[in-house]
Structures are given as C-alpha cells and as structure tokens.
Wavefront OBJ file of the C-alpha trace (Angstrom):
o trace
v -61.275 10.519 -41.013
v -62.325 7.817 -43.351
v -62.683 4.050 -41.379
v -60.559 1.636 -42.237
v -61.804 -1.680 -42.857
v -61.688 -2.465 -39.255
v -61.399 -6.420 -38.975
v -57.744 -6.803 -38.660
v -58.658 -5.538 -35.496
v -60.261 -8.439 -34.271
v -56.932 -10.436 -34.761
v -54.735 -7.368 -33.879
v -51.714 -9.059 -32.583
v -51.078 -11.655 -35.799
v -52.292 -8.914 -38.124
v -49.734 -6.770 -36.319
v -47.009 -8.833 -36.918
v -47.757 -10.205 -40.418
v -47.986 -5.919 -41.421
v -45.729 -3.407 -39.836
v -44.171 -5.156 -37.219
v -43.138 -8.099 -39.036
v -39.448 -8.017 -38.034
v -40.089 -8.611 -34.608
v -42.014 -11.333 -35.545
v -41.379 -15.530 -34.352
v -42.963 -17.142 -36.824
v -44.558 -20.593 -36.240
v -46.686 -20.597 -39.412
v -50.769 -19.757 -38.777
v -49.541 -18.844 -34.956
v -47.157 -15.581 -34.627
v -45.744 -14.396 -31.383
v -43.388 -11.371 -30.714
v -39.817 -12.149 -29.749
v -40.234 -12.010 -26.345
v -37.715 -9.547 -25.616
v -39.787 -6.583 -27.293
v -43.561 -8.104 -25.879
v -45.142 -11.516 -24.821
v -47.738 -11.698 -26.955
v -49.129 -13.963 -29.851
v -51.544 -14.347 -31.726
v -53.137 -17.103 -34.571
v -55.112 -17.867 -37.734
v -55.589 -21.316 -37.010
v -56.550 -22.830 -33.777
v -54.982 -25.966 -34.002
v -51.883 -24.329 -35.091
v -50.879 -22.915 -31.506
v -50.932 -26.423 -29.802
v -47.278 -26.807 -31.259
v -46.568 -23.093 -31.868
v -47.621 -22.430 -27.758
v -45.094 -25.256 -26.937
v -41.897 -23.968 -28.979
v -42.136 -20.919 -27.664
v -42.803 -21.156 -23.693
v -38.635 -22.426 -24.669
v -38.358 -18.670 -24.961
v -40.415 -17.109 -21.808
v -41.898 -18.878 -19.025
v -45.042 -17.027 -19.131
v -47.005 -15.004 -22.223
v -50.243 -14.388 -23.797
v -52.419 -15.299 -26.960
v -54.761 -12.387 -27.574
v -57.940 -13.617 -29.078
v -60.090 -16.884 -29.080
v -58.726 -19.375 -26.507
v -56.000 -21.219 -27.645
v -55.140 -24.781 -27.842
v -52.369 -25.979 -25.505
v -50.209 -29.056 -24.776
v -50.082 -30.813 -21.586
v -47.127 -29.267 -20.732
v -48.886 -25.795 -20.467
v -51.774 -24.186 -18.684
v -53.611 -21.195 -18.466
v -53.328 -19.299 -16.019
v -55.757 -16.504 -16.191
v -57.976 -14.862 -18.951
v -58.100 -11.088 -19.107
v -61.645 -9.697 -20.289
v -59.930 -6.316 -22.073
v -62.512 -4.088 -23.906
v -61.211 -2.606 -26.977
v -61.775 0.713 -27.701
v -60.661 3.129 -30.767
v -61.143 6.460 -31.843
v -62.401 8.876 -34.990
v -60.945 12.111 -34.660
v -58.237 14.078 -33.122
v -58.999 14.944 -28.820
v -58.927 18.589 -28.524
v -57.069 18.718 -24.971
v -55.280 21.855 -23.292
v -51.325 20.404 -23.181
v -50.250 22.231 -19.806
v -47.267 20.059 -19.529
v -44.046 19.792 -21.683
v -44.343 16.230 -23.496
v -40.493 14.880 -24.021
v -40.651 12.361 -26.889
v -38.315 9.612 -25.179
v -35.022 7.985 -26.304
v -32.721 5.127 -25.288
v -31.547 7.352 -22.601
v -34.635 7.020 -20.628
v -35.560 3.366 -21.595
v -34.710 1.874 -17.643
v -36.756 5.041 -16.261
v -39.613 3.923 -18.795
v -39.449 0.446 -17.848
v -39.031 0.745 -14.101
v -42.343 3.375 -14.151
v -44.576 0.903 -16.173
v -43.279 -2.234 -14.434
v -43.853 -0.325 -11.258
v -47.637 -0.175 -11.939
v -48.596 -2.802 -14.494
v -45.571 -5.639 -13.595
v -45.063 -8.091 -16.364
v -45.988 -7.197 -19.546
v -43.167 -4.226 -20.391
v -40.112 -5.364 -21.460
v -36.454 -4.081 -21.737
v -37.318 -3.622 -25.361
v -40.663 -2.908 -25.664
v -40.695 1.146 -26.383
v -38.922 -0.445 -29.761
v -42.312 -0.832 -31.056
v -43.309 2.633 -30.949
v -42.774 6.236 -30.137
v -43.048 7.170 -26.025
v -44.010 9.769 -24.501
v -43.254 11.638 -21.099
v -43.685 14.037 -18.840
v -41.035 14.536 -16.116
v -41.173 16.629 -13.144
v -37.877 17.730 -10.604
v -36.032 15.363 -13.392
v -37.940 12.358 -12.500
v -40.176 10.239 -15.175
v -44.094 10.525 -13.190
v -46.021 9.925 -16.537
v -45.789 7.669 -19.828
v -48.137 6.860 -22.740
v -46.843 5.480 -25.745
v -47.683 2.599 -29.175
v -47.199 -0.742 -29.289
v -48.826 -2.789 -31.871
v -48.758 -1.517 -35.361
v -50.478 -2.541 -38.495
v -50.787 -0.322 -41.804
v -53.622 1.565 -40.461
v -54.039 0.954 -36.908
v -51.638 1.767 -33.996
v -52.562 0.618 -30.145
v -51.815 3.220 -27.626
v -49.702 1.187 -24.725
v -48.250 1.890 -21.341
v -50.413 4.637 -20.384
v -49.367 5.105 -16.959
v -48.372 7.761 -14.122
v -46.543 7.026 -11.176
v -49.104 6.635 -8.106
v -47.961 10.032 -6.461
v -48.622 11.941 -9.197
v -52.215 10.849 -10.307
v -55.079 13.249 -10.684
v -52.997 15.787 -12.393
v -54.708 15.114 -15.597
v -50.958 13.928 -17.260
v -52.242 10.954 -18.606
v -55.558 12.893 -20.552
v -52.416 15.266 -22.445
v -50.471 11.847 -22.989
v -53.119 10.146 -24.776
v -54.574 13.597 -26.011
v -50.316 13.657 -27.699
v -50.050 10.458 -28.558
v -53.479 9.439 -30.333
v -52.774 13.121 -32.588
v -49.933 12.088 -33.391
v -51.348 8.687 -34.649
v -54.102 10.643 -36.650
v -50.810 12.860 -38.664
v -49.543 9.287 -39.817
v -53.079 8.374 -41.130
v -53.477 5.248 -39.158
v -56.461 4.911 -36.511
v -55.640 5.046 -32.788
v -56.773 2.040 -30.773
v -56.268 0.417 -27.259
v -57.248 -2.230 -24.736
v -58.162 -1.890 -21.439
v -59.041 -4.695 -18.759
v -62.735 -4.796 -18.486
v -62.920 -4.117 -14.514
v -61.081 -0.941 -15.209
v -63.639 1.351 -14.869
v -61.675 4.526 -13.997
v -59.618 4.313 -16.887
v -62.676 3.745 -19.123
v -64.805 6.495 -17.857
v -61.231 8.799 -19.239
v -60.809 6.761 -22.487
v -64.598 7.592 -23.245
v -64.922 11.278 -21.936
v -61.353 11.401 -24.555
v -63.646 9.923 -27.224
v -62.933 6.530 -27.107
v -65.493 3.879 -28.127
v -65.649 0.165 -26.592
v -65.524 -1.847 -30.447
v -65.872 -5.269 -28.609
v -64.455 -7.207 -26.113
v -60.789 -9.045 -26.741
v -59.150 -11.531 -24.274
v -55.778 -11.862 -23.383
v -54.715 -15.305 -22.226
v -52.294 -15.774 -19.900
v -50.381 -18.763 -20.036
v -47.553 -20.559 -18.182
l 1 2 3 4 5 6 7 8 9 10 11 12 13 14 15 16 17 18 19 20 21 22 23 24 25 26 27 28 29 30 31 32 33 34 35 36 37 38 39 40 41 42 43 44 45 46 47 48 49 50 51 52 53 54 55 56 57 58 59 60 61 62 63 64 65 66 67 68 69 70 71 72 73 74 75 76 77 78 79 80 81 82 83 84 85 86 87 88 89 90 91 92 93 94 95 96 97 98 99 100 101 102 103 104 105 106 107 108 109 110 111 112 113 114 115 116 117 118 119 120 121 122 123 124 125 126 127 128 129 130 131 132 133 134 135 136 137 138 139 140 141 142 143 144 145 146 147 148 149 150 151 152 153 154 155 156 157 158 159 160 161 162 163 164 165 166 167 168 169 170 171 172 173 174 175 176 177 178 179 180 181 182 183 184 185 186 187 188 189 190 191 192 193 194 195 196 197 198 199 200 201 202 203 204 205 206 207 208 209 210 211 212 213 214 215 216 217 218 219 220 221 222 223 224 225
C-alpha cells in the first residue's frame, strides 16, 4: 500500500479530532481534547494555547492526558506522570491463521467490553469509548476473555486500541487473530493501521513486531491531574 504522508501522525490526537473524529471533539481553539466521556485525551498546535485550554477542561474530568510535547499548565494543575509510548504502524495486511470466531461487538456487550479493559489497563476506557471505532471479540463459555478494537481516526490513519485478554486466558494467541482482524480490516478502508504501546512493554512489542509492526518514534502521553 502506498504511504500516506505520515506527519499527522506526530500530532495524532488533534489531527484526529480536527479529521474524522471531529464530533467528539471540545474545542478550545489550537488545543483539542475529546469529550471526556468517549476518551481523556488532548492534544495541541500551540503550546501556549493549553495553559487555558488544560484549565477549562480538568472542569470536565479530574484526571486526562495531552499526547505529544509537554504541555503548559496552570498552577492549579500538575503532572502526574509521563508515559514513554513507542509508536508503531504497519504496511501490509498480517497473514494470521483465525482459529477463533471474532464477534464484531455491539451496545449489548459495551459493560462486558469496559469491565475487561478496565480490568487490565484501569483508567483510560470509558463508558463510551468503543464509539470511536469498531470492537472486536472473542468469547468463550459466553464470557468476553479477549478485545482489540480502533480508537483514534484520521482520513488515513486508524490506531488499534484496547488490545487486551483477560489474565486467565493469555497465551492462547487471541490477541495475534485480534490485531491480525482488526489491522485487515483497517487496510479494506484504505487507511494505515497504527498504535501505541508504553515503552517498558516489551512483551507486547516483541508481538506487535513479529505481526509486522514498526516502532515510527517515540510519543508521550502526559498524565495530568
């Protein structure tokens, strides 16, 4: 497949929300944040824009993140820790046996989806977040045990989000079909699959790479409160 210009992805929150995901958009001018009911996350195009914008909005949510350069923050606010998230992306479909079936999930399943990523990664799924994108599942004895689905979407990019399987069920190689399903289907809407993983995770890397993944560069996540 052709590249994309790829710099959006260096500001892929704001970029995000100024494209394809404009309606969940709050708008504070050159700083954008999601309404935090859908995700936590902002991002700018001017620094000194997000000493006002970061203020406004911790009226919304007591604690969310700018992704991208460090941000510029009142008084009021602090930061309470930066993740170091490599960001990685991929060319071409993953040719991966799919052993398991794959339910494409609905509303029905939302507090399944959010009590199985909150379970393992607390915090940064919320009530609305599977909004943003399609999910994906597998189930097993009618239980949810593995999710991988999108979250931020520009014209040509989509991040693959949420890729995570319930602790008793790891090993099984669900999350390498997940991915292998959701990053295909990314490729049949033309856009470029992309994601971000914390830099210490080395586990998840060493699958993200063997899946064809590439680390593009390195993208912080501030977390403030």
């Amino acid at each position: 497949m052709e590249k994309q210009s790829e710099t959006k992805l260096d500001n892929p929150i704001w970029n995000a929300l100024a494209e394809t995901h404009s309606a969940f958009a709050i708008d504070y001018g050159n700083t954008k944040f999601y309404n935090p009911d859908y995700c936590p996350f902002g991002g700018f195009s001017e620094l000194e824009s997000t000493f006002d914008a970061t203020r406004q909005y911790a009226s919304l949510t007591e604690s969310f993140f700018i992704v991208g350069e460090k941000p510029s923050l009142p008084d009021s606010l602090k930061i309470e820790k930066e993740l170091v998230c490599l960001q990685m992306i991929v060319y071409n479909k993953i040719e991966q046996p799919i052993n398991n079936e794959i339910v494409k999930l609905t509303q029905k399943h939302n507090d399944d989806l959010v009590h199985l990523v909150n379970l393992v990664q607390p915090g940064y799924f919320k009530n609305k977040t599977a909004s943003l994108g399609n999910y994906y599942g597998i189930f097993k004895d009618n239980q949810l045990i593995a999710v991988t689905g999108e979250r931020m979407k520009m014209n040509d990019f989509t991040e693959v989000s949420a890729i995570i399987t319930h602790p008793d069920h790891t090993g099984k190689g669900y999350a390498k079909q997940l991915i292998a399903h959701c990053v295909n289907t990314i490729f049949e809407q033309n856009k470029i699959p992309f994601l971000h993983v914390v830099e210490s995770n080395v586990g998840a890397i060493a699958l993200y790479e063997k899946l064809g993944f590439i680390t593009r560069r390195e993208m912080s996540f501030w977390n403030i409160k």
